[in-house]
C-alpha positions as CSV (number, residue, x, y, z in Angstrom):
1,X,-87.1,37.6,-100.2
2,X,-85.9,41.2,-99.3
3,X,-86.2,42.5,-102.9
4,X,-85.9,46.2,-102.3
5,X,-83.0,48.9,-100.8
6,X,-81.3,48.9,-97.4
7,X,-80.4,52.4,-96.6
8,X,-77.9,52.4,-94.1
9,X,-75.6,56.0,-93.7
10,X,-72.3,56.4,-92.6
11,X,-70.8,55.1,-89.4
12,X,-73.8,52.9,-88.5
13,X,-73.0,50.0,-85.7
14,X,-75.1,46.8,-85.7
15,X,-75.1,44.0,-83.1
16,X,-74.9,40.4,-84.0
17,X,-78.0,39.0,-85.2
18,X,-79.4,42.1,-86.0
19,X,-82.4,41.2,-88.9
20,X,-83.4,44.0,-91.3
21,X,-86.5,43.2,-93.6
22,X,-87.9,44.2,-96.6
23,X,-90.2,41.9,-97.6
24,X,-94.2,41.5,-95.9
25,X,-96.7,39.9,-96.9
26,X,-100.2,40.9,-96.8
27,X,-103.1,40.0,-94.1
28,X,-105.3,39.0,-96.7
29,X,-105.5,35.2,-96.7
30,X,-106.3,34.5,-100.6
31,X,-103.1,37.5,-101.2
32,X,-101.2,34.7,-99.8
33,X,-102.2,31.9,-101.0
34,X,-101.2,33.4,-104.2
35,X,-97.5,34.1,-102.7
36,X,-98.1,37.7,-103.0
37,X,-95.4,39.7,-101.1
38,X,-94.5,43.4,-100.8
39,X,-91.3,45.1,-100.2
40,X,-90.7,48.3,-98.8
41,X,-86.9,50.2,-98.4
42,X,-85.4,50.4,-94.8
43,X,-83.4,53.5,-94.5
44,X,-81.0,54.1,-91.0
45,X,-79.5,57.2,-90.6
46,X,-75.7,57.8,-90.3
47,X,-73.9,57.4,-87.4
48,X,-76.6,55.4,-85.4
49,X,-76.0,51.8,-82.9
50,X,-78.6,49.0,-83.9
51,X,-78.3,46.5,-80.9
52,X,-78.0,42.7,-80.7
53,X,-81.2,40.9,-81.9
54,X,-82.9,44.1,-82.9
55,X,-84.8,43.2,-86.0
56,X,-86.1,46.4,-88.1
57,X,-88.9,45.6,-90.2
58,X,-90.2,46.8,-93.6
59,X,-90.7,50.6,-94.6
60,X,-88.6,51.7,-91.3
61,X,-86.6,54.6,-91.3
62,X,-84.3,55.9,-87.8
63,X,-83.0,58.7,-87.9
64,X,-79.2,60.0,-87.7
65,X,-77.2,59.3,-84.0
66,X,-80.1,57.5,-82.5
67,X,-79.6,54.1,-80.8
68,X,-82.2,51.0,-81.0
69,X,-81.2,48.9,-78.0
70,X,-80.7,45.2,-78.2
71,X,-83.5,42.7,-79.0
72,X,-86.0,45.8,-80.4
73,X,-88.8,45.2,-82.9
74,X,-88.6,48.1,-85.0
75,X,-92.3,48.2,-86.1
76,X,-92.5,52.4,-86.3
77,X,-90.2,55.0,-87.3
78,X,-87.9,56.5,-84.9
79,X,-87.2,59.7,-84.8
80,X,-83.3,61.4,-85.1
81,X,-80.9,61.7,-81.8
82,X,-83.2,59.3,-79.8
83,X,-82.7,56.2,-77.7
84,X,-85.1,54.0,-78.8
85,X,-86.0,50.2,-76.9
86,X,-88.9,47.7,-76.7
87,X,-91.1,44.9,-78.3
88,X,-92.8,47.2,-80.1
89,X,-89.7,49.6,-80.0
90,X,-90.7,53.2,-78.8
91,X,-88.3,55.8,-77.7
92,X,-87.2,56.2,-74.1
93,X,-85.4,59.4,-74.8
94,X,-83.4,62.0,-76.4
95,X,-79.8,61.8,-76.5
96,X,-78.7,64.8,-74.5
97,X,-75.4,66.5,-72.1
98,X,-75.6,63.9,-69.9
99,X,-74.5,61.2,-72.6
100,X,-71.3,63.4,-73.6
101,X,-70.8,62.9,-70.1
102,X,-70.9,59.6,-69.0
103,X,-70.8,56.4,-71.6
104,X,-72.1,53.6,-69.5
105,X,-73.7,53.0,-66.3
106,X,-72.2,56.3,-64.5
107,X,-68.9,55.8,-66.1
108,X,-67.6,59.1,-67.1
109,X,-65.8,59.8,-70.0
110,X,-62.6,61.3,-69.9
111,X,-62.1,63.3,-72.9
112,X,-58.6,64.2,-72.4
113,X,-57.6,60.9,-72.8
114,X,-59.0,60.9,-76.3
115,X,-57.3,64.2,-77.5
């Protein structure tokens, strides 16, 4: 039923079972009784993680480098350079120093070692 585009920019990451959808339908009971549908594009920035069960839903657009953490309903559009979590996903912050520093869970990274 997704009849529309799927943006999706360079380097982009998804999860297993992520769901990106294009296709709604509306609210309005005799709309659907008639099988009416709308579609509306999804467009994901480059470079961004979309986490395990997120699902993304139509007309969405995240921006470039920002992460949507696992099992996320995507219901709004997030913003570039954000980590973004939640049923309704919201953002929980910006990507900043202290994520060039340490990858997960106070684990720093040791850039040398990738030179």
């Amino acid at each position: 039923m997704d009849d529309t585009h799927i943006y999706v920019g360079d380097d982009v990451m998804f999860g297993p079972n992520v769901i990106v959808a294009t296709a709604g339908h509306p609210l309005c009971p005799e709309l659907r009784e008639r099988g009416l549908q709308y579609n509306a594009q999804v467009h994901i920035g480059k470079n961004c993680w979309i986490g395990a069960g997120a699902i993304i839903l139509p007309g969405i657009t995240i921006g470039e480098n920002s992460v949507i953490g696992a099992g996320s309903v995507v219901t709004k559009d997030i913003p570039a350079n954000v980590v973004a979590v939640g049923n309704p996903c919201k953002v929980l912050r910006e990507i900043g120093d202290y994520d060039r520093e340490v990858y997960f869970k106070g684990r720093r990274i040791d850039w040398s070692a990738l030179e």
